[in-house]
N, C-alpha and C positions, 0 to 999 in steps of 0.2 A: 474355881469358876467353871461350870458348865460350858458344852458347846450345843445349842440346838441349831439343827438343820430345816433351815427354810427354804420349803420346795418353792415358792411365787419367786424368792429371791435368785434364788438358783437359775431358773426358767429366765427371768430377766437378764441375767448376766450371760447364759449360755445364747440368748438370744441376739446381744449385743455384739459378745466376741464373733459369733456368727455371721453378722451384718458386716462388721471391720472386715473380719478374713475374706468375704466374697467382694467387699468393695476393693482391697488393694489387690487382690486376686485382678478384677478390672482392668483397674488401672495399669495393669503387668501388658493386658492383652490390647487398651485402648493405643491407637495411632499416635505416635509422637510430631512434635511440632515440623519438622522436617518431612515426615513421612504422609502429614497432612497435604502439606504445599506441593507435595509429587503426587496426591491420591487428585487434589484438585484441578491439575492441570490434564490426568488422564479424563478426571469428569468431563471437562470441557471440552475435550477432543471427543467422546463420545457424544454429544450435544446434537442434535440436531436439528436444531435451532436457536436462536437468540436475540436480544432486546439488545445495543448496547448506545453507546456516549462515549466519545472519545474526544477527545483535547490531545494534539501533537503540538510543540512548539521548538523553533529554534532561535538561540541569538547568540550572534558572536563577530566576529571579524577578519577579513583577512588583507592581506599583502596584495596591496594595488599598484602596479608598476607605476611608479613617477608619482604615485599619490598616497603611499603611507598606506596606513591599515586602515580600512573602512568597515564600517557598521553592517552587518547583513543579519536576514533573518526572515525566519514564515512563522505562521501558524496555521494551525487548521483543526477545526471540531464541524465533526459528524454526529446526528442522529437518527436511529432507524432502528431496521433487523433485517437479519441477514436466515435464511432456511436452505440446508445444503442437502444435497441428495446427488444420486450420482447421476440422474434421469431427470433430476427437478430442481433445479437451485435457482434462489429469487432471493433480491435483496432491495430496499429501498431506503433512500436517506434524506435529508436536505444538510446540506454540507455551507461553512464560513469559508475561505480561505484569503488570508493576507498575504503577498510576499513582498519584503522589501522593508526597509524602515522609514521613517520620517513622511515627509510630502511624497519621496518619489515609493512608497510604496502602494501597490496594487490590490485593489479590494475585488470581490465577487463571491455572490451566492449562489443558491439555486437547489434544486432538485438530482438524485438520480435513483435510475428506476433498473437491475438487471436480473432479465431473464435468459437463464442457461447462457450462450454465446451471444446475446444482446445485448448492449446497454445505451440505455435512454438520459440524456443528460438534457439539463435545461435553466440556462445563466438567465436568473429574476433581475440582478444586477451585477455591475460590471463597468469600466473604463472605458471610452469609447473603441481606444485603442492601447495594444500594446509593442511597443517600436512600431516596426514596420507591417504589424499586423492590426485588423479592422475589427476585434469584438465585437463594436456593432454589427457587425454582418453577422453574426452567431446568436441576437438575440430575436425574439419573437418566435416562442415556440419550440418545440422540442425536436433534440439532434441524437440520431440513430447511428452507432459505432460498431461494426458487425465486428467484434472481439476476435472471432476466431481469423477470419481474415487478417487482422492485423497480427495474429503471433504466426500464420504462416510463412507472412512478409519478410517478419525478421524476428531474431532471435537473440533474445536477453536474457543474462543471468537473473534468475527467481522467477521471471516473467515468465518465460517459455517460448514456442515456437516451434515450428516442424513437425514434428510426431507427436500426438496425442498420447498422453500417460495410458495402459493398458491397465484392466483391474488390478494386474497382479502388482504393477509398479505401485499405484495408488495403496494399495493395502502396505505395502513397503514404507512411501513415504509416510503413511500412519504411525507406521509402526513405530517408526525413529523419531516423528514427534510426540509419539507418548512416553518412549524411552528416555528424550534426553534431557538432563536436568538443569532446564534453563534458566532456574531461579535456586538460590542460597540462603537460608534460613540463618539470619544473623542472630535476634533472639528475638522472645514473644511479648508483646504489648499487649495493653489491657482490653481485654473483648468491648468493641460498638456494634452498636444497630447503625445497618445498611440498606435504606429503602424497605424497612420494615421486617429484616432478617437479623435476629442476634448472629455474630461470626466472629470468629478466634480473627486476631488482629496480629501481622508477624511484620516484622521490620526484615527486608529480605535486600539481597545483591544478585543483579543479574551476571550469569556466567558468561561472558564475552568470548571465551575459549571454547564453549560448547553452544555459543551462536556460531562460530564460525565453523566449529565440526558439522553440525546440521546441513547449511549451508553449501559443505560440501558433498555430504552425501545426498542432500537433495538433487544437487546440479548430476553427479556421477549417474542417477536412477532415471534424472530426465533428460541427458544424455544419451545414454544406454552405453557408455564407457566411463573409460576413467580419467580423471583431468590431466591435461597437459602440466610441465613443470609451468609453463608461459600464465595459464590458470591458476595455478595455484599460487602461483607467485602476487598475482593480482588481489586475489582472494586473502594474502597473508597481509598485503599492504593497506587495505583496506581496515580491515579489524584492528591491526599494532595500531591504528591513530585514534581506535575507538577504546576509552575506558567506561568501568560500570562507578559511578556516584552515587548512589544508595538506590533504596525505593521502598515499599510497603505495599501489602496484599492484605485482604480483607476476605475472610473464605466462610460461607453459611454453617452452622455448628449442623446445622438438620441436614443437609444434602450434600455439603462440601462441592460447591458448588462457586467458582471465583462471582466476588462478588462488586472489587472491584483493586483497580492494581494501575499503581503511581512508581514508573522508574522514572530514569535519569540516566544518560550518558554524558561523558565528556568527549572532546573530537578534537585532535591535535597532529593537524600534518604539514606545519611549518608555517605552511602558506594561510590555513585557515584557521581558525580555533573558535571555540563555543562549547554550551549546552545545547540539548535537544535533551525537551522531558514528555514524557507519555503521562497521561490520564486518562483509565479504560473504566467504565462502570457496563455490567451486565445486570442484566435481568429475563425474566420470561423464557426459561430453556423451554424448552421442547416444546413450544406452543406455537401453530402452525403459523406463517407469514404469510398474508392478504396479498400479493403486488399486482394489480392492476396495468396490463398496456396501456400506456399516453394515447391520446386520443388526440386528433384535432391536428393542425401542419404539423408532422414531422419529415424531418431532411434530412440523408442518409449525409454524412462527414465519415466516413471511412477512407475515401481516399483522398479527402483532406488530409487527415491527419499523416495517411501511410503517407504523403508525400513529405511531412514535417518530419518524419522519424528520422533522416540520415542524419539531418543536421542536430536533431536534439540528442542522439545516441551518440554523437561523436563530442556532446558536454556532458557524458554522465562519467561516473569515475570508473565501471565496471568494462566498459566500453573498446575501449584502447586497444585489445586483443582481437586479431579477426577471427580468432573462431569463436568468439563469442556472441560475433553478428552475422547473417545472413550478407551477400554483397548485395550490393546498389544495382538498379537497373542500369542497363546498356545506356549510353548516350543518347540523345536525342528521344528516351522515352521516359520522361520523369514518372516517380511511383506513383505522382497525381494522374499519371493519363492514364488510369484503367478505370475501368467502370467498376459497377458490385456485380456485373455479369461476368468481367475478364476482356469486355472488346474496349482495344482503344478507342480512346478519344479523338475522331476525324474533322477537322475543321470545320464548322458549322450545319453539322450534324449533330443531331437530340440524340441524345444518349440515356441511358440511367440518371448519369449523370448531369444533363442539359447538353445545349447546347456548348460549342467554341469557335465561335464568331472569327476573332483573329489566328485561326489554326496554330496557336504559339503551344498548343498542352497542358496547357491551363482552360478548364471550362470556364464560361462562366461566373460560377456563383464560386468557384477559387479566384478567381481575377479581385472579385469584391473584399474575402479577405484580405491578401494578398497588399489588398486596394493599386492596384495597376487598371492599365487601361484595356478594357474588352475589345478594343476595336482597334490595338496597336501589339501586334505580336512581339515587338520590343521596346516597351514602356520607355526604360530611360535613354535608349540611343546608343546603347554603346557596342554593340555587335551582335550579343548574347539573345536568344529571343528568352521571354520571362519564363517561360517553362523548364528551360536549359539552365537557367540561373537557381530557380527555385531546386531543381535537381543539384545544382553543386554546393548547394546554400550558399550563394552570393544573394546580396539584395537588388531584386526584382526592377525594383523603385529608384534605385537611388547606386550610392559606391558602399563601397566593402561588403562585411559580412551578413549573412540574415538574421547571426543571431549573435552579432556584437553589438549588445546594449544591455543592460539592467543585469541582472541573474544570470541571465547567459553569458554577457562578458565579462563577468568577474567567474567563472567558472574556470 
């Protein structure tokens, strides 16, 4: 039996092996599912801009002296986009947030709008009250929060305060969030479409050990030293009560680009226990963000607020260390009595901030939240005038604390 040589056949088969050897060749050099999930988390730090949807929720329970374990729990979803720059950053949303379970929890929505050190909030709905404080005073129209003011005031882990990040720290803190690997590539699920993007599908584990390294090299860079044992001890107690519960990431096959990303923690610190689960969905990188300043009544609450800070930093769990906080003003001059210019508040004298008719340190339009009496420097009689009490967080109005009730007194 003969052999003929068939040059069409030949050519075919040279062509095919050709084709295999340069596809697995490819695939030698293509990103692997792990090496995806860290190329897309650098994506997004390069972004600058974005579209997103977020859903945070918590529920769980804790240890209520004399009352067993009780039911607690928030939620909250935002939608908007956020445009970051180091000279131009603007973000706007309208936000849900629940807190609390059953009847006695607390509903409100609304609006927020921020530019660079500003931001503009504005409650559509809302409670009339919550404890001891008046919401209705906070709505009709929108409320002006000068940001920077309030991180010079005081001084919170992630938050900030005091000294302003310098280029070189910012490119630092970059660096270590593109570096660190905050997510685990447990294995690969079957590719969906996401908002109209085919993207690789990975069932992933958040690193709980390399959130809290971050964590600390963030604080160590916006510090400008290095943490106290007192810090880090705080810092360790915090995360041991935090476990990672799964999650899954959805990442564009064309731009690698996150496309959306569903974790879960567990939280166990004797006293409290639950979930808290995240649902992020993104869209529209690098597409510029429209935000428009609010127009029409806006009312500066800045030093509203700074006057809420002692007592709401003294219910956060990060808190407890004083060098983690900036101190409290002097006696006799609560954080509410400065103006947005820096001049105290003198008894019925207009200010920035209005008038204070009963010269107690409270203006005005804080007396309303407050809901105390404008025309009685000491509301409930008891020695304290309301200004000196709102300074100690005692309540104003009434006996005990100002923020023993709901959320706050089970903290």
């Amino acid at each position: 039996m003969s052999f003929r040589f068939r040059f069409d056949i030949a050519i075919v088969a040279f062509l095919a092996f050709a084709s295999l050897s340069i596809a697995g060749l490819l695939l030698l050099f293509l990103p692997s599912s792990p090496e995806i999930i860290v190329f897309s988390q650098w994506r997004l730090s390069q972004a600058k801009s974005v579209a997103f949807d977020v859903q945070a929720r918590y529920e769980g329970e804790m240890v209520q002296a004399g009352q067993g374990r009780q039911a607690e729990g928030f939620s909250y979803r935002g939608e908007g986009a956020v445009q970051y720059g180091r000279n131009d950053s603007r973000a706007r949303q309208d936000f849900e947030l629940r807190v609390g379970t059953g009847s006695d929890a607390v509903e409100t929505d609304g609006k927020i709008i921020s530019r660079d050190s500003e931001t503009f909030i504005e409650l559509k709905n809302s409670p009339e009250r919550l404890g001891p404080f008046s919401l209705a005073a906070l709505r009709g129209g929108w409320l002006r929060l000068d940001v920077q003011r309030l991180r010079e005031a005081y001084d919170l882990p992630f938050v900030g305060g005091g000294r302003q990040l310098d280029p070189e720290d910012q490119a630092k803190v970059y660096d270590h969030l593109r570096r660190t690997p905050f997510l685990r590539f447990v294995r690969r699920l079957p590719a969906q479409t996401v908002s109209g993007a085919v993207c690789y599908h990975y069932e992933i584990l958040p690193e709980v050990i390399f959130f809290k390294d971050f964590a600390i090299q963030y604080e160590t860079i916006r510090l400008g030293r290095e943490l106290t044992n007192a810090e880090r001890l705080r810092l360790d107690e915090m995360f041991a009560n935090v476990t990672a519960q799964g999650g899954e990431m959805w990442v564009g096959r064309k731009d690698y680009y996150p496309r959306r990303l569903l974790l879960r923690f567990g939280y166990d610190s004797g006293q409290k226990k639950g979930v808290f689960s995240l649902a992020l969905n993104l869209a529209n990188f690098n597409q510029p963000v429209e935000v428009a300043a609010p127009g029409g009544n806006i009312r500066d609450i800045s030093s509203l607020v700074e006057s809420l800070l002692p007592g709401l930093i003294a219910h956060l769990p990060m808190a407890g260390d004083a060098a983690f906080k900036r101190p409290t003003p002097p006696s006799g001059s609560p954080a509410g009595a400065q103006g947005t210019g820096g001049d105290k508040v003198t008894g019925g004298t207009p200010t920035e901030q209005g008038p204070d008719r009963d010269r107690d340190g409270l203006p005005d339009f804080m007396e309303a939240f407050y809901m105390t009496d404008a025309n009685n420097p000491d509301t409930d009689g008891d020695g304290a005038s309301d200004g000196l009490e709102v300074e100690r967080a005692t309540n104003p109005n009434g006996t005990g604390g100002l923020y023993d009730f709901g959320i706050f007194g089970s903290l």
